[in-house]
Backbone of each chain as ProteinMPNN parsed JSONL, in Angstrom:
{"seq_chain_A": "XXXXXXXXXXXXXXXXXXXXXXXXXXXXXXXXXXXXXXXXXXXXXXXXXXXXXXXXXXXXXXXXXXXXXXXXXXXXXXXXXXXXXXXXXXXXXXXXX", "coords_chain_A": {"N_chain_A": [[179.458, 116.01, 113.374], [177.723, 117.333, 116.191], [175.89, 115.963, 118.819], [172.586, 117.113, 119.259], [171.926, 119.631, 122.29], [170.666, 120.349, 124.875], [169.355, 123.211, 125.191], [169.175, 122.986, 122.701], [167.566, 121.103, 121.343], [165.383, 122.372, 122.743], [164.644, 124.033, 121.786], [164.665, 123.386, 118.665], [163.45, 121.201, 118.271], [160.632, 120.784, 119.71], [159.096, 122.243, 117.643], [158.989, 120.564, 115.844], [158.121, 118.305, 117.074], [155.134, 119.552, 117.198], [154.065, 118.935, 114.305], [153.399, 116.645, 114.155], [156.152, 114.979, 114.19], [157.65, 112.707, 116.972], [159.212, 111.684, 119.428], [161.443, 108.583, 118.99], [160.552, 105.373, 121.429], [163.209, 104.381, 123.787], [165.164, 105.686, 122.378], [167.446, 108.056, 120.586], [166.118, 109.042, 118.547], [163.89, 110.634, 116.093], [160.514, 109.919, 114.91], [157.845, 109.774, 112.782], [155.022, 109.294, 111.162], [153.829, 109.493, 107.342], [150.706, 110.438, 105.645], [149.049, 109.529, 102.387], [147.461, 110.327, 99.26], [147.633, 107.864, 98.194], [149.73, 105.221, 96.379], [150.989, 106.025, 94.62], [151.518, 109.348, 94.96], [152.688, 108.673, 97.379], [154.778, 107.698, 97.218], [155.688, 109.272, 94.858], [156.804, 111.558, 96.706], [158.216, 110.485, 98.382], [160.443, 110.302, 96.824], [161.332, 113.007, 96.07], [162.304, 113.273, 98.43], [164.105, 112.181, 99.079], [166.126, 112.986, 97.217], [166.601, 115.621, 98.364], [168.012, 114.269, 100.857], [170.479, 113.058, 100.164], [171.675, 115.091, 98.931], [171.812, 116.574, 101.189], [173.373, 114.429, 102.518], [172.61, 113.027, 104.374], [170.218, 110.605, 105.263], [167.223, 108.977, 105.317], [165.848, 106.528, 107.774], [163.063, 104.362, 106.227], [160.019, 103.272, 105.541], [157.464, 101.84, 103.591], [153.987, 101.061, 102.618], [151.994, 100.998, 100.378], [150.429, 103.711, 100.819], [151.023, 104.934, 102.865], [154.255, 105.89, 104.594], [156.351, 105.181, 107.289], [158.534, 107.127, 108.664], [162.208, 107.47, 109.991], [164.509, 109.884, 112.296], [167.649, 109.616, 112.663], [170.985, 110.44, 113.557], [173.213, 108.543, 112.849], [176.408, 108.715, 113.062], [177.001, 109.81, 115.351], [175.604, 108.736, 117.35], [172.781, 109.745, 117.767], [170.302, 112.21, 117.514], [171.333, 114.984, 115.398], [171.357, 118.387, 114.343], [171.277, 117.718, 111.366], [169.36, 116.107, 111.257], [167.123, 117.517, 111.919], [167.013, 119.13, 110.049], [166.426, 117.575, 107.721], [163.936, 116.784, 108.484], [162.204, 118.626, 108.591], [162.322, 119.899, 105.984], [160.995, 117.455, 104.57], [158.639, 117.517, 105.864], [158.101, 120.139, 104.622], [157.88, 119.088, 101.995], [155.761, 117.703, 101.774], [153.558, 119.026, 102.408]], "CA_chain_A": [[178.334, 116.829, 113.865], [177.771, 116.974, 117.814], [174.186, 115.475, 119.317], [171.668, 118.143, 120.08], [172.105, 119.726, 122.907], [169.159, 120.483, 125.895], [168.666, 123.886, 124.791], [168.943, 123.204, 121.104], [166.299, 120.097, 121.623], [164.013, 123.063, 122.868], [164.355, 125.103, 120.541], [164.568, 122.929, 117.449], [162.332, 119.687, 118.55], [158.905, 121.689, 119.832], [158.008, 122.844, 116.171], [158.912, 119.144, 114.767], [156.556, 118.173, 117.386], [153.951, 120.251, 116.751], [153.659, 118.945, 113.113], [153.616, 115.441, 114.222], [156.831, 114.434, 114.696], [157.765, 112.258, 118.427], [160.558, 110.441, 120.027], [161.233, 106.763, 119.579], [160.773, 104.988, 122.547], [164.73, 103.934, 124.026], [166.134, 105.613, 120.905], [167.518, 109.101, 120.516], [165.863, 109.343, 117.355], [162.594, 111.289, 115.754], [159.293, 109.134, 114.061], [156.629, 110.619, 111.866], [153.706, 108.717, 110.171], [152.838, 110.411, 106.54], [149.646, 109.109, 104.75], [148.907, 110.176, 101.101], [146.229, 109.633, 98.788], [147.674, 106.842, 96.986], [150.896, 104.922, 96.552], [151.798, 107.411, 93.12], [151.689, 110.526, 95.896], [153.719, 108.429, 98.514], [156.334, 107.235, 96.026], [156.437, 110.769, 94.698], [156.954, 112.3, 98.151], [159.728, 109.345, 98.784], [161.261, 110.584, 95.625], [161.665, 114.192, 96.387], [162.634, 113.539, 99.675], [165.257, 110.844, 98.146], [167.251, 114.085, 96.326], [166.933, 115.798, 99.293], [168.482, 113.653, 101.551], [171.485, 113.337, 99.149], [171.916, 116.563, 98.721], [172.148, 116.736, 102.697], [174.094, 113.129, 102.877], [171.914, 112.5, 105.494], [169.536, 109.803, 104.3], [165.98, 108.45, 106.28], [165.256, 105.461, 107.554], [161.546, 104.818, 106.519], [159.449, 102.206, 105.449], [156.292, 101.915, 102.679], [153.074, 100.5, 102.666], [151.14, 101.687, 99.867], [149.787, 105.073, 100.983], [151.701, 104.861, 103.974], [155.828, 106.548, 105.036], [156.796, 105.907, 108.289], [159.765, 107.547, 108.962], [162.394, 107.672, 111.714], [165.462, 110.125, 111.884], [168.9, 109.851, 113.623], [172.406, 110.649, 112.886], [174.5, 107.266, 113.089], [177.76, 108.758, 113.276], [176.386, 110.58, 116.451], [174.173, 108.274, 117.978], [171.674, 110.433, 118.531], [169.905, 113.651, 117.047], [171.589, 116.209, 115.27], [170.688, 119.086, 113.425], [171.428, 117.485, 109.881], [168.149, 115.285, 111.34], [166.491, 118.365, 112.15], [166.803, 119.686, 108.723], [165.864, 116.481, 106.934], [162.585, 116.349, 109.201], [161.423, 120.221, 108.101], [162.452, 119.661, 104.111], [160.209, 116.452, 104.67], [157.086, 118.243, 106.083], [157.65, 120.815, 103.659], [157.584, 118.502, 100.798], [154.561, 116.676, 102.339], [152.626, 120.313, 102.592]], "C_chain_A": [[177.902, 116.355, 115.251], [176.02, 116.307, 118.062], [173.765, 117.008, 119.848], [171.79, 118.554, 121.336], [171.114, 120.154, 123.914], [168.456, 121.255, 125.025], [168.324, 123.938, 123.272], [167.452, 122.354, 120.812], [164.836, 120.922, 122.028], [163.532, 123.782, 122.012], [164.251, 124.428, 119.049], [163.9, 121.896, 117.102], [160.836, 120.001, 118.671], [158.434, 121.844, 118.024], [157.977, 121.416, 115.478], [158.141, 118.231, 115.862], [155.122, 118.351, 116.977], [153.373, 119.589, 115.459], [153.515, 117.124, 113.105], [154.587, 114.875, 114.381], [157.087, 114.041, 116.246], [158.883, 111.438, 118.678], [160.481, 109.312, 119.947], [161.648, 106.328, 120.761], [162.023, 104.054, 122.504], [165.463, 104.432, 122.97], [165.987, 107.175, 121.012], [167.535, 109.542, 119.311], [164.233, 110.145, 116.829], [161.776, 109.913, 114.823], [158.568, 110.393, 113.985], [155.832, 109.245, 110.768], [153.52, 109.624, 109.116], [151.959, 109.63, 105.978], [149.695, 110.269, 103.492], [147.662, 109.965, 100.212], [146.296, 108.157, 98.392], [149.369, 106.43, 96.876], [151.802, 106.349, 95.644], [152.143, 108.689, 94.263], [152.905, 110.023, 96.685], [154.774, 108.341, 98.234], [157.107, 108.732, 95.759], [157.217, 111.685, 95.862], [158.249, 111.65, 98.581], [160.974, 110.137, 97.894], [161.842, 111.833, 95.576], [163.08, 114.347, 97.521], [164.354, 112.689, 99.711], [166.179, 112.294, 97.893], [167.491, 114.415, 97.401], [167.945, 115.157, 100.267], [169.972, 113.599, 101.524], [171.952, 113.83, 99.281], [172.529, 116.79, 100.206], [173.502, 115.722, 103.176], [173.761, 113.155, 104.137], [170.712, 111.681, 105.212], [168.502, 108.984, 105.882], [166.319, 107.14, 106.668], [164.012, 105.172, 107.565], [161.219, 103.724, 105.573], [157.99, 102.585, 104.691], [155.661, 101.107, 102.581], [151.873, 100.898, 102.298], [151.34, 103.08, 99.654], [150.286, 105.231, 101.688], [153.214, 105.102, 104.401], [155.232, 106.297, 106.061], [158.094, 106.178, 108.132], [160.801, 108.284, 110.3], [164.181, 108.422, 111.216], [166.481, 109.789, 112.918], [170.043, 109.992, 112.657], [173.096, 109.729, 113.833], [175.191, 107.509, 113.823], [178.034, 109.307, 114.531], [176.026, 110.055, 117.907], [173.098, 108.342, 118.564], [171.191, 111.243, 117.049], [170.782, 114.723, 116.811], [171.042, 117.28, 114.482], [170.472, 118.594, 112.164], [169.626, 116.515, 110.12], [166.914, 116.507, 111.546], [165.91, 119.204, 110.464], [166.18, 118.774, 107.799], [164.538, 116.378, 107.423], [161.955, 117.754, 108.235], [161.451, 119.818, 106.419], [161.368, 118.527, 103.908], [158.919, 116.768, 104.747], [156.808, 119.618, 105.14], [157.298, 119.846, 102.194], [156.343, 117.864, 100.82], [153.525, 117.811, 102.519], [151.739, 120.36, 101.389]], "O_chain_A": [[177.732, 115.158, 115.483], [175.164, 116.381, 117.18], [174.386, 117.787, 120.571], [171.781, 117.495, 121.964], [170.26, 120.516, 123.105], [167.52, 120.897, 124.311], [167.491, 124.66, 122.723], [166.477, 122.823, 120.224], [163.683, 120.535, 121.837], [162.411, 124.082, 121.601], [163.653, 125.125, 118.23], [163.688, 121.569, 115.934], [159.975, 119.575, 117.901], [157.388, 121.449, 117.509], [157.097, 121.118, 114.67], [157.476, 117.326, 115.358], [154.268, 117.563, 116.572], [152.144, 119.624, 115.406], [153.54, 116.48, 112.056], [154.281, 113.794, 114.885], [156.782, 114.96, 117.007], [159.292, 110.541, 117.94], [159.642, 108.709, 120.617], [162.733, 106.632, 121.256], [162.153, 103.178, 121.649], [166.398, 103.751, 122.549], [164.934, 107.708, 121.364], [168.441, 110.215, 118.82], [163.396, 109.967, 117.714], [162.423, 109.082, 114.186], [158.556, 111.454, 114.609], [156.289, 108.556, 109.856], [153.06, 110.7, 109.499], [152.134, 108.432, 105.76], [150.153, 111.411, 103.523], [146.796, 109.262, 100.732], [145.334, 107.398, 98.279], [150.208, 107.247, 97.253], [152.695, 107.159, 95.895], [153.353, 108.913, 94.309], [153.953, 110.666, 96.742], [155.734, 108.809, 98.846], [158.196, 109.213, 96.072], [158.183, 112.412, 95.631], [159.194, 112.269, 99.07], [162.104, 110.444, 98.273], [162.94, 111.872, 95.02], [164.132, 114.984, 97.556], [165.377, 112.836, 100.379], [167.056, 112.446, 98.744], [168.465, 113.864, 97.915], [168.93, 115.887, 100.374], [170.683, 113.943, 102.469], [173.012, 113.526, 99.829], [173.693, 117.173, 100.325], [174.4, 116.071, 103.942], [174.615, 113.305, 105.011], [169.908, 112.474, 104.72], [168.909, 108.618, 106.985], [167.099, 106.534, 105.933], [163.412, 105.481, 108.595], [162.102, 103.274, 104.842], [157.367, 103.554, 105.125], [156.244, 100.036, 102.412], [150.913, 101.142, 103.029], [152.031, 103.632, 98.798], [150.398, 106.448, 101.542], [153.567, 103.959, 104.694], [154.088, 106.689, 106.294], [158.791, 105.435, 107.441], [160.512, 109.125, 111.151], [164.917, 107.971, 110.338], [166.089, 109.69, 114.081], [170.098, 109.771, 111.447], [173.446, 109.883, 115.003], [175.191, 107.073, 114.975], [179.206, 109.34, 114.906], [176.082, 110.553, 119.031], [172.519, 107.644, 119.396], [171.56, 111.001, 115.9], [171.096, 115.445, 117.758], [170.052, 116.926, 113.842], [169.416, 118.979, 111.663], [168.868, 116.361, 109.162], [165.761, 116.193, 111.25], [164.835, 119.625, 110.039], [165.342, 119.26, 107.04], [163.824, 115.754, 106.638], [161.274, 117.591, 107.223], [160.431, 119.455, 105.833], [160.734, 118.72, 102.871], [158.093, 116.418, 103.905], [155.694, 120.097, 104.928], [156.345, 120.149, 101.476], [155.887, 117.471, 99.746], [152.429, 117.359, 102.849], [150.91, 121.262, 101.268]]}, "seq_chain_B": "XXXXXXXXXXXXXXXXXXXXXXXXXXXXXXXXXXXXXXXXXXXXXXXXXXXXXXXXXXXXXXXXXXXXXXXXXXXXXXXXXXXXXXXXXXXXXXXXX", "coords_chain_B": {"N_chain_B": [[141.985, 87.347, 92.648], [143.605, 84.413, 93.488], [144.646, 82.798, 96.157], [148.141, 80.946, 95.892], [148.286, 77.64, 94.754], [149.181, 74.472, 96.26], [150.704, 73.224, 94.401], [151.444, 75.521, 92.397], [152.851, 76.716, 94.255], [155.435, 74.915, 93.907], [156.272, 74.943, 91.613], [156.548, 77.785, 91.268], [157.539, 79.271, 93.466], [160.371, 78.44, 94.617], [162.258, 78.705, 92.451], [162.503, 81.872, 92.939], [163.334, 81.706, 95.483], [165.498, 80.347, 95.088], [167.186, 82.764, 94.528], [167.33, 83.988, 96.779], [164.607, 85.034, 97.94], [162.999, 84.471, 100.798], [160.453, 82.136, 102.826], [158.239, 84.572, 105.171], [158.302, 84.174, 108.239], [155.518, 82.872, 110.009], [153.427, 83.926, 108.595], [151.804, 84.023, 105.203], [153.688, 84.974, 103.035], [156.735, 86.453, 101.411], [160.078, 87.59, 101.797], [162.714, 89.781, 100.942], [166.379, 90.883, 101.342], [167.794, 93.288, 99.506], [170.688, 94.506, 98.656], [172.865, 97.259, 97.909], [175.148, 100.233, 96.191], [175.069, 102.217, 97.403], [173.485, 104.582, 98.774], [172.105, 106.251, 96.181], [172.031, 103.961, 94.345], [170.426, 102.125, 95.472], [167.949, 103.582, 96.139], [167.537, 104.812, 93.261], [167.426, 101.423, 92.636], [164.745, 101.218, 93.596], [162.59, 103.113, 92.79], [162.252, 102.558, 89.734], [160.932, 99.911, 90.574], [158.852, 100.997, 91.425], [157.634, 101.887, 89.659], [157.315, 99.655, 88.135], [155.312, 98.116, 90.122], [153.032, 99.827, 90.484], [151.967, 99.56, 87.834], [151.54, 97.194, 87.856], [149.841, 97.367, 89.472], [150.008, 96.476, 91.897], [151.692, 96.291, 95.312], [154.548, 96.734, 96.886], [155.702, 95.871, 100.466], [158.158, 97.467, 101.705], [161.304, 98.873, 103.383], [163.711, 101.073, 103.769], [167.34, 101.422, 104.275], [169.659, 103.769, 104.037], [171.948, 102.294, 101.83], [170.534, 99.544, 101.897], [167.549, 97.7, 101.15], [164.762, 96.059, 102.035], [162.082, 94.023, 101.517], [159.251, 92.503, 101.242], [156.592, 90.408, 100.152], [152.893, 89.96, 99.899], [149.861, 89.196, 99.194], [146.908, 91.173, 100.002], [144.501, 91.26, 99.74], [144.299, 88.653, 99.485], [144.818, 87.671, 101.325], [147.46, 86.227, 101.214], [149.935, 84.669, 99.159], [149.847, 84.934, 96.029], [149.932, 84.739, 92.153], [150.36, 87.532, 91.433], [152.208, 88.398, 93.31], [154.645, 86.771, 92.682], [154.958, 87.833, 90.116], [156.129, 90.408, 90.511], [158.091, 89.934, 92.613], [159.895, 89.08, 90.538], [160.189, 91.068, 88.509], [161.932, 92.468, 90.262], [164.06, 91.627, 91.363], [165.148, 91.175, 88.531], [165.309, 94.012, 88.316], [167.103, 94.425, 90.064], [169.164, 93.063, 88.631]], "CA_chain_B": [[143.293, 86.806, 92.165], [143.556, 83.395, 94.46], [145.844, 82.041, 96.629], [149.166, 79.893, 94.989], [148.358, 76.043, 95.127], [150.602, 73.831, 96.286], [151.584, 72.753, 93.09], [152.092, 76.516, 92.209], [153.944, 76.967, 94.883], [156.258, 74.461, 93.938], [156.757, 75.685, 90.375], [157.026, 79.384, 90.884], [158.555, 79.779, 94.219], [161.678, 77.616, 93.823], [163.203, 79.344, 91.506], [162.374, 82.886, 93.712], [164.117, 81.076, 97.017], [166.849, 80.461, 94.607], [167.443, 84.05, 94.313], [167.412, 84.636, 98.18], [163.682, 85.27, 98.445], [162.323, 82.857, 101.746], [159.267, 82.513, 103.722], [157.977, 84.898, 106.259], [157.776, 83.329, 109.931], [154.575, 82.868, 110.607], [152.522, 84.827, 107.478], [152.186, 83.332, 103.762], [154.403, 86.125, 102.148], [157.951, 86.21, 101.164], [160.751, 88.149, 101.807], [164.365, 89.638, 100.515], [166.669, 91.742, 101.811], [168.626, 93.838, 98.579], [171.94, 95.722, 98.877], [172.904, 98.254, 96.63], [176.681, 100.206, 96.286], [175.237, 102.986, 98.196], [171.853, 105.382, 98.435], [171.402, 106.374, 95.135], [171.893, 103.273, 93.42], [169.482, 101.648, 96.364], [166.549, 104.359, 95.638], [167.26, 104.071, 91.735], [166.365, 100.815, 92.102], [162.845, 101.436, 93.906], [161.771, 103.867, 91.923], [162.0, 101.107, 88.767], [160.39, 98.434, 90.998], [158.005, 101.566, 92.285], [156.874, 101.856, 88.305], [156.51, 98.409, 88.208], [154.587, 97.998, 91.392], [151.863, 100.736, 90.102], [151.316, 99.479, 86.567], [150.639, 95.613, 88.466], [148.483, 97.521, 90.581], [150.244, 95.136, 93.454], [152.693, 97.082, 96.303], [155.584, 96.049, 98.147], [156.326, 96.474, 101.559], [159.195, 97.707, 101.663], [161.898, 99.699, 103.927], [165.318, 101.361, 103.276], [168.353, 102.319, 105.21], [170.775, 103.9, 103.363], [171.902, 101.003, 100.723], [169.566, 98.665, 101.748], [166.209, 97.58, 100.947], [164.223, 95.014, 102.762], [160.989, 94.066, 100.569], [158.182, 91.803, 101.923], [155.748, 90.766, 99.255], [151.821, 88.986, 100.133], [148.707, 90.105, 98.702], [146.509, 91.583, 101.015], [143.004, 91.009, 99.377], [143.833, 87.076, 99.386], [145.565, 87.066, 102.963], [148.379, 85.309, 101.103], [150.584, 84.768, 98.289], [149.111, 85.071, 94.602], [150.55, 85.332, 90.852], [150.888, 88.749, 91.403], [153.703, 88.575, 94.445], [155.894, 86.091, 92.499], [155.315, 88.947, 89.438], [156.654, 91.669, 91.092], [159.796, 89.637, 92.961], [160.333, 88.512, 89.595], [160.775, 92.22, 88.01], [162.45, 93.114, 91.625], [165.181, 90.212, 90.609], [165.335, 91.79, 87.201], [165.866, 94.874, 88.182], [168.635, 94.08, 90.538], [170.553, 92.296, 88.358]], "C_chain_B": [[143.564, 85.742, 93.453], [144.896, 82.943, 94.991], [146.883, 81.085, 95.748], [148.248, 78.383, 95.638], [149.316, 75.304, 95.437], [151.876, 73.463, 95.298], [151.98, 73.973, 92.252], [153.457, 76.852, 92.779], [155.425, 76.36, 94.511], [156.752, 74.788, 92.645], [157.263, 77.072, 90.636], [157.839, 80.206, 92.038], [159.936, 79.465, 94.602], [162.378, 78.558, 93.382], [163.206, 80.995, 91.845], [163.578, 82.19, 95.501], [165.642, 80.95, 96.385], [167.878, 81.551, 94.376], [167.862, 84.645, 95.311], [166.08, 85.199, 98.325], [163.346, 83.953, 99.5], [160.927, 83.645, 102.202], [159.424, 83.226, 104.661], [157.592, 84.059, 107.208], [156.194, 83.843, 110.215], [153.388, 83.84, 109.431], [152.711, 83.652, 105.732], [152.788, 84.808, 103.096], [155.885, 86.271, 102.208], [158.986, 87.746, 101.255], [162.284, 88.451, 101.355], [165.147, 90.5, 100.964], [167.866, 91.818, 100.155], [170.127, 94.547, 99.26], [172.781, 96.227, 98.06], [174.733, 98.823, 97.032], [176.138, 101.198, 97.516], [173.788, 103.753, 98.12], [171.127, 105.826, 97.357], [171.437, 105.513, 94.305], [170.513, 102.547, 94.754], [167.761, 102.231, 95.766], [166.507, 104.318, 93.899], [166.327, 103.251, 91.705], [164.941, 100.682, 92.678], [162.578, 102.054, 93.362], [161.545, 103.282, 90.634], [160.895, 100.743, 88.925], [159.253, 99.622, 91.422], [156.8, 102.019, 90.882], [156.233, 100.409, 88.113], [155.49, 97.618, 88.82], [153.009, 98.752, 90.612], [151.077, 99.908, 88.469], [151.127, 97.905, 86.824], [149.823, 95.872, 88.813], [148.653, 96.476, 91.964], [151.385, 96.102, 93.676], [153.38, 96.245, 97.115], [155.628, 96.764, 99.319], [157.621, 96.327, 101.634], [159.811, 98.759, 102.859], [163.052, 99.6, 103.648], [165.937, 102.298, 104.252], [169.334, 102.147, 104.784], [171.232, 102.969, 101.835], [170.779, 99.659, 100.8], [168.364, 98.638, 101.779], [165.527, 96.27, 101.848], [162.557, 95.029, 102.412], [160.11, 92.681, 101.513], [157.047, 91.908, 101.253], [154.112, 89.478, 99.65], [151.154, 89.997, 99.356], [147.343, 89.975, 99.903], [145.254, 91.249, 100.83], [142.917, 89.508, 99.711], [144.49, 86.868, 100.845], [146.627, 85.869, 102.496], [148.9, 85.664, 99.832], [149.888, 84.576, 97.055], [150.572, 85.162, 93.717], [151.387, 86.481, 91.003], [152.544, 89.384, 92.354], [155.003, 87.638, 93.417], [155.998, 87.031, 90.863], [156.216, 89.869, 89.397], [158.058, 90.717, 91.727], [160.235, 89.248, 91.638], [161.271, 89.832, 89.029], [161.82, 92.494, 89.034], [164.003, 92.67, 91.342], [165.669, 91.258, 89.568], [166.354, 93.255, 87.261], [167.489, 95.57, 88.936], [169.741, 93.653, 89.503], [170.879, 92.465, 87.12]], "O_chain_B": [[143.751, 86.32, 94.524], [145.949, 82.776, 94.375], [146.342, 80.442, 94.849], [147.735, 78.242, 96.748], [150.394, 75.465, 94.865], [153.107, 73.418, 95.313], [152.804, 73.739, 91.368], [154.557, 77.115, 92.293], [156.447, 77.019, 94.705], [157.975, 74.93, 92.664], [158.361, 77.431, 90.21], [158.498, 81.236, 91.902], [160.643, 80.42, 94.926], [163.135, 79.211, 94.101], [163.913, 81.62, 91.054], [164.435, 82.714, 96.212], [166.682, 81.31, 96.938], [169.068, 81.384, 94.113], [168.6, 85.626, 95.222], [166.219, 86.191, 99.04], [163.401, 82.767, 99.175], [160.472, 84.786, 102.117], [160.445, 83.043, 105.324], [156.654, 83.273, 107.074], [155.836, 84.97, 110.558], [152.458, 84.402, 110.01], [153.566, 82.822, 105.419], [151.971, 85.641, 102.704], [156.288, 86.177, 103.367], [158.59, 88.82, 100.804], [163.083, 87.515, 101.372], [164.394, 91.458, 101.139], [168.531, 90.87, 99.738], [170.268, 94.994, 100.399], [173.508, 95.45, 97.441], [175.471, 98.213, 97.805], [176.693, 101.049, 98.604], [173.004, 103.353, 97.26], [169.897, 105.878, 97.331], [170.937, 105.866, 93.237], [169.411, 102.864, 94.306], [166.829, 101.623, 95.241], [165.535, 103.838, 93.315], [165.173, 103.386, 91.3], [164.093, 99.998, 92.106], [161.588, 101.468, 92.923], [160.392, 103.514, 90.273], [159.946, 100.893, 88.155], [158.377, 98.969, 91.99], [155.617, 102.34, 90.987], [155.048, 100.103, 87.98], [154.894, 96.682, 88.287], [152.054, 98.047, 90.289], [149.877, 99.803, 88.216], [150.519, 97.312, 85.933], [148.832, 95.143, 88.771], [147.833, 95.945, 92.712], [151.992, 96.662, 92.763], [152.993, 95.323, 97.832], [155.606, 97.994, 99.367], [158.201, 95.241, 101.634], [158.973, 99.509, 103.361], [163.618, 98.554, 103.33], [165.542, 103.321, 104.812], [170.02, 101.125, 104.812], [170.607, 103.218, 100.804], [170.362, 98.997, 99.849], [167.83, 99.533, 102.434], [166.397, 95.517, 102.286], [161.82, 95.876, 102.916], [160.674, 92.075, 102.425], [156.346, 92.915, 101.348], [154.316, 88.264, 99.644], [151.515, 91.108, 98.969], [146.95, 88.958, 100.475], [144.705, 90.862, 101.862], [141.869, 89.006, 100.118], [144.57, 85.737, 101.324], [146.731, 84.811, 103.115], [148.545, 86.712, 99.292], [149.051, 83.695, 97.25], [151.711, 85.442, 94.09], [152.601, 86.576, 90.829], [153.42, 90.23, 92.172], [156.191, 87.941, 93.53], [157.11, 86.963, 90.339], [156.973, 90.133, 88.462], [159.116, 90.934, 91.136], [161.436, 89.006, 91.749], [162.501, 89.868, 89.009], [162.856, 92.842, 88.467], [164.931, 93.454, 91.14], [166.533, 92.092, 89.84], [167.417, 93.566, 86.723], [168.347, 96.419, 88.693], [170.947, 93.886, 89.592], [171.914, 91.964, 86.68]]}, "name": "protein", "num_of_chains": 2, "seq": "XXXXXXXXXXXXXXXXXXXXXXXXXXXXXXXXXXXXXXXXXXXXXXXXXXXXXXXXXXXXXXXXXXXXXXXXXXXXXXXXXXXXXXXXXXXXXXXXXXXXXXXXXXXXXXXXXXXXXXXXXXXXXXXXXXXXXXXXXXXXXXXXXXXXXXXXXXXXXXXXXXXXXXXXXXXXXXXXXXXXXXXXXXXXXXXXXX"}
């Protein structure tokens, strides 16, 4: 799967902006902060997002603290942003809706 | 729930270091890094250790990429290590192995 390309980055990055997602700084990868009520919510939300991922074989890297996901996407095999990260970000904020 | 004593320490973390849990640089809280065959045996086992975590009422910090886990356990109320952290690496252990 190729790296994002300018115009795809405009067209497919703006809305995963908008919802909170942002660029890591030196890294051609996406971050997102989610909070939850409570670890049971965050876990659950992990857990969803867990099948998902799978299902995609594209899998997060993201980190827990409580109530607290951060999470940061890239595609490895890439070394950058591709769509399969694009899709894992949206399935994410939908599950988190 | 109070800080370990020295003489805790030396009973109950021992035999956690023996496992591959060590000290954090510079914090009282301990750390391990897991590694699993692949993503769904990885998330398996957090979701276990994520039952076990809830019904202590004590949380790991934790992050995962791909097969691995990387856990980091203090208690936050005592600004240090307690009962409850060498609890939870205990099940964590357990449920690894």
């Amino acid at each position: 799967m190729p790296k994002l390309t300018d115009a795809e980055r405009d067209e497919m990055l703006k809305p995963l902006f908008d919802t909170g997602w942002r660029m890591v700084d030196g890294r051609d990868a996406i971050t997102k902060t989610f909070e939850f009520k409570n670890f049971v919510e965050a876990f659950g939300w992990m857990t969803r997002c867990a099948i998902h991922a799978e299902k995609l074989n594209h899998h997060p890297e993201w980190s827990n603290v409580y109530k607290t996901v951060e999470v940061t996407l890239s595609t490895h095999d890439a070394d950058g942003l591709t769509e399969n990260d694009v899709k894992l970000a949206k399935r994410m904020d939908k599950q988190a809706g």
